[in-house]
Backbone as ProteinMPNN parsed JSONL, in Angstrom:
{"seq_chain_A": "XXXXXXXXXXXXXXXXXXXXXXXXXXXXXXXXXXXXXXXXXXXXXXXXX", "coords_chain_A": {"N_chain_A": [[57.917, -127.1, 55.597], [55.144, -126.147, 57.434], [52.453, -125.844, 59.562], [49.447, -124.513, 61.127], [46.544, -125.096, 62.704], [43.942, -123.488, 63.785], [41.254, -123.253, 65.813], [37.526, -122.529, 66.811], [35.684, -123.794, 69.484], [32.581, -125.214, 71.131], [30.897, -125.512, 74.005], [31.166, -128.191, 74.356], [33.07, -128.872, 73.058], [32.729, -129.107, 70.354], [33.456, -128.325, 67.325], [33.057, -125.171, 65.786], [34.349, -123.001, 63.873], [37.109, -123.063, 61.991], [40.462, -122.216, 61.242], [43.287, -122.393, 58.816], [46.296, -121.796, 59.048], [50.202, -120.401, 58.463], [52.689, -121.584, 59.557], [54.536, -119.45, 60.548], [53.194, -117.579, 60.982], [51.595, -114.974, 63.064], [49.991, -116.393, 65.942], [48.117, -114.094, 66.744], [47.109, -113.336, 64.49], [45.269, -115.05, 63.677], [43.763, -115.606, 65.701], [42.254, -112.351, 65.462], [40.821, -112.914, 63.121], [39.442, -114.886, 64.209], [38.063, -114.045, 66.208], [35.399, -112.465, 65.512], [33.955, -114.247, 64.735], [32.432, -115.468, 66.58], [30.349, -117.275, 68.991], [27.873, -115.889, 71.593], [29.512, -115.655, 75.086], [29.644, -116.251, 78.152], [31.658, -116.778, 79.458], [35.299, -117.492, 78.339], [37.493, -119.537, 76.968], [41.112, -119.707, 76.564], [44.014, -121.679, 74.807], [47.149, -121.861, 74.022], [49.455, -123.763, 72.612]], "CA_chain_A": [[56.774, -126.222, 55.773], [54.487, -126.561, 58.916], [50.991, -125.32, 59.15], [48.439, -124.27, 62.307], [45.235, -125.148, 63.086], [43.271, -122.467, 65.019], [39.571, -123.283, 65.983], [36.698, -122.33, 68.062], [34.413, -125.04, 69.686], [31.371, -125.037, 71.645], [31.152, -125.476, 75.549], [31.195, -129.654, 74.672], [34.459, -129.49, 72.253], [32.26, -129.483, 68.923], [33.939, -127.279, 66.305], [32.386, -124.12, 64.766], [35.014, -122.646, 62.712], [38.428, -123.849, 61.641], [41.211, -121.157, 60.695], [44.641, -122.66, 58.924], [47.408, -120.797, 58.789], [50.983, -121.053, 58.134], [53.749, -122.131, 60.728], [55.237, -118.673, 61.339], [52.027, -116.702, 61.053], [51.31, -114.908, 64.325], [48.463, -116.524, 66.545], [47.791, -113.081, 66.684], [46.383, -112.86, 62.908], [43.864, -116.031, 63.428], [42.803, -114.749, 66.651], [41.575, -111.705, 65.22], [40.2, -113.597, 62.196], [38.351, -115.99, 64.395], [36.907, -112.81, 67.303], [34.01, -111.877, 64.662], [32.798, -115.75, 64.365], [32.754, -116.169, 68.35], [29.196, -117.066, 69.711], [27.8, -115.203, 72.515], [29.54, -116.563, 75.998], [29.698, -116.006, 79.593], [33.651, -116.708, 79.83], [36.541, -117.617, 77.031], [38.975, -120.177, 78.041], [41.857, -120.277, 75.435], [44.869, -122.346, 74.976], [48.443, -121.866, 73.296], [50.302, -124.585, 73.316]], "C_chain_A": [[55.873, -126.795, 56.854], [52.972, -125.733, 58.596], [50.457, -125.291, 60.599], [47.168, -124.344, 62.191], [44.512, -124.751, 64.024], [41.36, -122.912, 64.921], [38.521, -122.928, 67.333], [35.599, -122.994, 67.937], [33.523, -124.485, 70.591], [31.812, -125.317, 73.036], [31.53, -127.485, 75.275], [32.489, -129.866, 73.848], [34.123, -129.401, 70.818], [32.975, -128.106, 68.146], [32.785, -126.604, 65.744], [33.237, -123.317, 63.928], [36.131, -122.675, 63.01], [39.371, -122.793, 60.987], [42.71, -122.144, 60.345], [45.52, -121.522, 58.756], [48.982, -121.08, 58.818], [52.119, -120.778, 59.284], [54.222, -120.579, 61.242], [54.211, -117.484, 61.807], [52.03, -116.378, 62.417], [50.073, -115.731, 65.127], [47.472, -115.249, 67.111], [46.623, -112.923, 65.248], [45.244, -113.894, 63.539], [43.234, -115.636, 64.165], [41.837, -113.529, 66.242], [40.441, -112.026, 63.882], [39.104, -114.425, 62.886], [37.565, -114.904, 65.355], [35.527, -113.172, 66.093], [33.191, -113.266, 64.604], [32.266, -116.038, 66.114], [31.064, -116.181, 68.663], [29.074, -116.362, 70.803], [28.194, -116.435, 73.641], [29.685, -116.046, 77.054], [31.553, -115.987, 80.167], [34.416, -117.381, 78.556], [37.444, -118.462, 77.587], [39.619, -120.501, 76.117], [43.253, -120.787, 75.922], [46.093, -121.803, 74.121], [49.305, -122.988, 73.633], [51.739, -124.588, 72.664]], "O_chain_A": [[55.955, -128.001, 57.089], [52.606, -125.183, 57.558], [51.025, -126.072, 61.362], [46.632, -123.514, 61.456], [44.332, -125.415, 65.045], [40.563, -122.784, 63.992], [38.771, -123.066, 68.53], [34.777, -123.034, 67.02], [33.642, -123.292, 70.874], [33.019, -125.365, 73.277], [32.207, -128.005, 76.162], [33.014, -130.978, 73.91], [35.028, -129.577, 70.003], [32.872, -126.97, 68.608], [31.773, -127.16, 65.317], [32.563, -122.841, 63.015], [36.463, -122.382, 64.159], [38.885, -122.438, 59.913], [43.297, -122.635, 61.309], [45.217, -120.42, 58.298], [49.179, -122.204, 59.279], [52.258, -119.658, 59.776], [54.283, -120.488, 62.469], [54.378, -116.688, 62.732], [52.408, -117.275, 63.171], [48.991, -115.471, 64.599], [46.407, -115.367, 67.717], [45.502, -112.416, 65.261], [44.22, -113.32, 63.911], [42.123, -115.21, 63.849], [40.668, -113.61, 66.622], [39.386, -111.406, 63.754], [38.031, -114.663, 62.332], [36.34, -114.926, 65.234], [34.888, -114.224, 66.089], [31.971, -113.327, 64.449], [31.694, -117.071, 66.46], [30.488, -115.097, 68.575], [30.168, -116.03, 71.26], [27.762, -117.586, 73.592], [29.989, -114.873, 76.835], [32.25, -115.358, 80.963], [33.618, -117.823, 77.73], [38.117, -118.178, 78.578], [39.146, -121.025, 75.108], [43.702, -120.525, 77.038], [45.617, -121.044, 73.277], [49.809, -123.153, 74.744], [52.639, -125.269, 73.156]]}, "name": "protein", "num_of_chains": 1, "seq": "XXXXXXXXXXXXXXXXXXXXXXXXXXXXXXXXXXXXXXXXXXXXXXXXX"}
């Protein structure tokens, strides 16, 4: 079993909310789980790795 850790940080790296989810889950589902928490920002830089 495997597991994902989806989060969205601040402009310095600091975490504001932490989504797990489970290995086959889409990064589709957390993504839309984490939109609604998103502070207001000027640009979005995301990663997939």
């Amino acid at each position: 079993m495997n597991v994902k850790l989806h989060a969205v940080t601040d402009a310095s790296g600091r975490p504001l909310s932490f989504l797990v989810t489970a290995g086959q889950v889409s990064d589709y589902t957390a993504a839309a789980a984490l939109l609604d928490n998103l502070p207001k920002a000027q640009w979005l830089l995301g990663d997939s790795g």
